[in-house]
C-alpha positions as CSV (number, residue, x, y, z in Angstrom):
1,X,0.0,0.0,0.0
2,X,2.8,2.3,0.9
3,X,4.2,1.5,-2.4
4,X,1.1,2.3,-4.2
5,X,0.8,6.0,-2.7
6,X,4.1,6.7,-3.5
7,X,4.3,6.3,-7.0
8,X,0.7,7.7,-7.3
9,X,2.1,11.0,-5.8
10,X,5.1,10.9,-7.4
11,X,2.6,10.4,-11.3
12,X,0.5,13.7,-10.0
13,X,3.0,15.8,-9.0
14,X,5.0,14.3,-12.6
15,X,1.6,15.3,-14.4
16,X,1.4,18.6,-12.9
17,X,5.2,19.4,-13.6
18,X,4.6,18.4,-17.4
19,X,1.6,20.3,-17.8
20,X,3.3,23.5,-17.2
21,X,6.3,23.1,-18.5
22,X,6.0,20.4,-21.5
23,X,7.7,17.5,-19.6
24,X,8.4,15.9,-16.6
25,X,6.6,13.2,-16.0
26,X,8.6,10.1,-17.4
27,X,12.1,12.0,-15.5
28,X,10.5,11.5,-12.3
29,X,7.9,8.5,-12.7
30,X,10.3,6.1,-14.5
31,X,12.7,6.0,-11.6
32,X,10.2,5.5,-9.0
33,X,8.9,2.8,-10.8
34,X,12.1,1.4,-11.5
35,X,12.8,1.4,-8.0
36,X,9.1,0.2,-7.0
37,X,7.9,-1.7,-9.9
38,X,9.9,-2.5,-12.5
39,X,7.7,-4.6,-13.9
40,X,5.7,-1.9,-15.0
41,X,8.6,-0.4,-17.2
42,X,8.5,1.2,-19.8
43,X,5.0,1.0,-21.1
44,X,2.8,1.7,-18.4
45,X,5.2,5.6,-17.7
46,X,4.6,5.8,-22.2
47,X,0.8,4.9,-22.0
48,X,0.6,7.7,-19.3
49,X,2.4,10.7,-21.2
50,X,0.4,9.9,-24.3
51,X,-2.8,10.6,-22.3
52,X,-1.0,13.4,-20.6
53,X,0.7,14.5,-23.6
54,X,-2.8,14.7,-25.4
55,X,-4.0,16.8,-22.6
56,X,-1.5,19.7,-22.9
57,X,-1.5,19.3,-26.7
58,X,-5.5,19.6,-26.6
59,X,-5.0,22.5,-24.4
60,X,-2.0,24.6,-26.5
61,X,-3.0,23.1,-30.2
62,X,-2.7,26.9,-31.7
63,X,0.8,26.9,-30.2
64,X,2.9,23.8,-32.0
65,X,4.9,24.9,-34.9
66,X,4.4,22.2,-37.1
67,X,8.3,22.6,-38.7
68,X,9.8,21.2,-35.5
69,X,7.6,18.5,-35.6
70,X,8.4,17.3,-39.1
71,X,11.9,17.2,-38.4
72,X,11.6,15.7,-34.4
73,X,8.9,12.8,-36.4
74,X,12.1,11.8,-39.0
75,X,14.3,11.1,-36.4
76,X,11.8,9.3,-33.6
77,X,10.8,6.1,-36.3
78,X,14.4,4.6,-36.3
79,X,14.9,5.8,-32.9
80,X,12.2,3.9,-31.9
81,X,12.7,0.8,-33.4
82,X,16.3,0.5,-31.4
83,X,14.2,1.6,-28.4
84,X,12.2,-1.3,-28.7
85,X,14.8,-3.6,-29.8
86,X,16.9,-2.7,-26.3
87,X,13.3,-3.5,-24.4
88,X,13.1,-7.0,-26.0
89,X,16.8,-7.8,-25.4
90,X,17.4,-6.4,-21.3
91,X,16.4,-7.8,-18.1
92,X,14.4,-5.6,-16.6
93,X,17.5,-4.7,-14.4
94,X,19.2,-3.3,-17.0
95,X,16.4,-1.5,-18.1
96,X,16.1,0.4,-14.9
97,X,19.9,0.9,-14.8
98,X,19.5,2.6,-18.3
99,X,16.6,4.8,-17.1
100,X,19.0,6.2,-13.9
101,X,21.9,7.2,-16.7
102,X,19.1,9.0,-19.2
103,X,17.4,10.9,-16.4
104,X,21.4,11.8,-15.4
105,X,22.4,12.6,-18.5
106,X,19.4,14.6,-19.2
107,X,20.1,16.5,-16.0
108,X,23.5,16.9,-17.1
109,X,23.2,18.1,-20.2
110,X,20.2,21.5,-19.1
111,X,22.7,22.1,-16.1
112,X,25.7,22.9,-18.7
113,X,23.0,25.1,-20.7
114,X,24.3,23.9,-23.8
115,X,21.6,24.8,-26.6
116,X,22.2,24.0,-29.9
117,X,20.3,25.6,-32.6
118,X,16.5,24.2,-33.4
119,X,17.2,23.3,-36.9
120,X,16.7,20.6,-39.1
121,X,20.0,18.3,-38.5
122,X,19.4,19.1,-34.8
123,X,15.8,18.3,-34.4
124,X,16.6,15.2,-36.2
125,X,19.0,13.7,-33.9
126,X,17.3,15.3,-31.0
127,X,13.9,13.3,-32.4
128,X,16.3,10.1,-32.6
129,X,17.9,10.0,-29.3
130,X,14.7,11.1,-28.2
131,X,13.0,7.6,-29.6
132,X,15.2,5.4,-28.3
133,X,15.0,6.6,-24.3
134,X,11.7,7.3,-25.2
135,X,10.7,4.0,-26.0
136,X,13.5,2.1,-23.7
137,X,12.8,4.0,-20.7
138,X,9.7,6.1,-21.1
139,X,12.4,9.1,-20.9
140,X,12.0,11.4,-24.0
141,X,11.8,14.9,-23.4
142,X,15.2,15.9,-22.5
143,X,16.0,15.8,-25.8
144,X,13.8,17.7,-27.2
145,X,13.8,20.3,-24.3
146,X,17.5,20.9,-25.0
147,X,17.2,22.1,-28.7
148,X,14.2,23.8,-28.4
149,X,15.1,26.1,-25.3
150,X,15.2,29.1,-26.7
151,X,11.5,29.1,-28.4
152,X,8.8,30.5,-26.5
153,X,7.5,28.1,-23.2
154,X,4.0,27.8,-25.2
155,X,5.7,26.3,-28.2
156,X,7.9,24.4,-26.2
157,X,4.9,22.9,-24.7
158,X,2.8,22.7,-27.4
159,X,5.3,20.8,-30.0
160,X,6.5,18.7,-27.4
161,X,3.2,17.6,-26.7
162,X,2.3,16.9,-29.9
163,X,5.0,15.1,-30.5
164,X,5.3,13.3,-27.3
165,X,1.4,11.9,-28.2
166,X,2.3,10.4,-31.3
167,X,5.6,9.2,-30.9
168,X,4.0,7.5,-27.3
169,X,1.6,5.5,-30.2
170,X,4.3,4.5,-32.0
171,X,6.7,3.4,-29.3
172,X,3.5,1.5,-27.8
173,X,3.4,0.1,-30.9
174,X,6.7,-0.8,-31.4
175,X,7.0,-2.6,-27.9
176,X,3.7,-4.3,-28.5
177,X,5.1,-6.2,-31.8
178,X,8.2,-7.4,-29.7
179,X,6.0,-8.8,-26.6
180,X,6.5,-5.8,-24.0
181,X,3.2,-4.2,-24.0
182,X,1.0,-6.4,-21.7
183,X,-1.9,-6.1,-19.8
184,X,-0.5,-5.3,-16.7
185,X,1.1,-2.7,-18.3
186,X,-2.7,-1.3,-18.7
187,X,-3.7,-2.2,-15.8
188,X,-1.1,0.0,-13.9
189,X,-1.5,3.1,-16.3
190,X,-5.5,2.7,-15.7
191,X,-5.0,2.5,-11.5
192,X,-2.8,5.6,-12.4
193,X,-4.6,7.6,-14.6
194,X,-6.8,9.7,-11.5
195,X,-3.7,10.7,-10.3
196,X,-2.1,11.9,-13.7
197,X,-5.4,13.8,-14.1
198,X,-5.8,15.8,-11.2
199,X,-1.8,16.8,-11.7
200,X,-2.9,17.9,-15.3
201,X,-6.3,19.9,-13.6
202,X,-3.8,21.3,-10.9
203,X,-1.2,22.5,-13.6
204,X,-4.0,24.4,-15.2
205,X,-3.6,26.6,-12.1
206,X,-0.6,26.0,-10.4
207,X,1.3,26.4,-13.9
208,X,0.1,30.3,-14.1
209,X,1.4,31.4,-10.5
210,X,4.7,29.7,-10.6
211,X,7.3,30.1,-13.5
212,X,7.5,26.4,-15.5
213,X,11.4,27.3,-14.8
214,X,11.8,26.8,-11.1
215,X,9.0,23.9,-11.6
216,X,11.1,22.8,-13.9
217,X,14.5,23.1,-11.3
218,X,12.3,21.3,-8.9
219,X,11.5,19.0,-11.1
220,X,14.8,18.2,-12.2
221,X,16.3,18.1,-8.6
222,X,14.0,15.1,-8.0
223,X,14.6,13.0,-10.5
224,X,18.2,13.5,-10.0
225,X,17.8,12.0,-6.7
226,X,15.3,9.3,-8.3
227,X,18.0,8.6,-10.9
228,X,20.5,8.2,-8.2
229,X,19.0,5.8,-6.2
230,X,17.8,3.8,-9.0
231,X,21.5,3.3,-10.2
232,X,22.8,2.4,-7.0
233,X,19.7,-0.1,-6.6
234,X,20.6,-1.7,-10.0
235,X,24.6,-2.1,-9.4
236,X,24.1,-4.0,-5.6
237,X,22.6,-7.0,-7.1
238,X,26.1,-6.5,-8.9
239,X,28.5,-6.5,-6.6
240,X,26.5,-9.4,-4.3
């Protein structure tokens, strides 16, 4: 039970993070879960920010600038595919080791401030990379987040979104056709889905009086500690 209120926190406060700033909720759900309920990983965390994805995107539609988008699609399919290939091929240890060294690499790379340009080269590898976590360990927005820094928080949000809701449907996909979508996969996203509303309802709100950056720093400072704890979870079976 005590289990079960954590991670059900941890998805509403995730949902409410990525409804005001564009992401958030696979950086800090995936480690929990890896930590919790690995079993879980990574469909139940992508099944989640589709619906939450869809949300925001519903929400902003006027905002996405459909350029970015093209570009971030081209690089997710392939992406993807190796995603779902890594999936088929880890124990789900591994899996939950490779989530703790996106989310800190992730971290790593906003804390530097490096921002390359959004244009077309970039938002195609940034779309790849961007697949593969995505799809592997439910941990896509980084990415994204990192080339498109410097365009307004609205479009941010919005092409994110819009992305994030149709490359979720094609990483489902992807993990369905090699046997790693199941139904307890479902089941877990449906037990979850109150909680990933009312952080969506909340950042309706809550996203307006607070600025999505120091959400976002907030954000980011848990997940490093979720990332952290996952890894050194992952290596003790290791070194027994």
């Amino acid at each position: 039970m005590l289990k079960f209120v954590v991670i059900a926190v941890v998805f509403l406060v995730g949902a409410w993070l990525q409804g005001a700033v564009g992401f958030g909720l696979g950086m800090i759900g995936a480690p929990v879960l890896a930590l919790l309920r690995p079993d879980l990983l990574p469909a139940t965390v992508i099944l989640l920010a589709f619906f939450t994805s869809l949300f925001v995107l519903i929400r902003e539609w006027g905002s996405v600038n459909w350029r970015y988008f093209g570009w971030v699609l081209v690089g997710r399919l392939p992406g993807t595919a190796l995603g779902a290939m890594a999936v088929s091929a880890f124990a789900p240890i591994y899996i939950s080791l490779l989530v703790g060294v996106a989310v800190l690499g992730g971290v790593a790379l906003s804390s530097l401030g490096w921002s390359p340009r959004p244009h077309g080269r970039n938002l195609v590898v940034a779309g790849a990379i961007s697949g593969v976590f995505g799809t592997a360990t439910s941990i896509g927005g980084p990415p994204l987040a990192i080339v498109m820094r410097r365009v307004p928080p609205s479009t941010l949000r919005a092409t994110i979104s819009a992305y994030s809701a149709l490359g979720s449907v094609v990483s489902l996909a992807a993990l369905w056709v090699g046997g790693s979508f199941e139904a307890n996969h479902v089941l877990g996203g449906a037990v979850l889905a109150p909680f990933v509303l009312i952080g969506l309802v909340l950042s309706n709100v809550i996203g307006r009086r607070f600025k999505g950056k120091t959400l976002f720093t907030v954000g980011t400072a848990a997940a490093l500690i979720s990332a952290l704890l996952v890894i050194v979870n992952s290596i003790i079976p290791f070194r027994g």
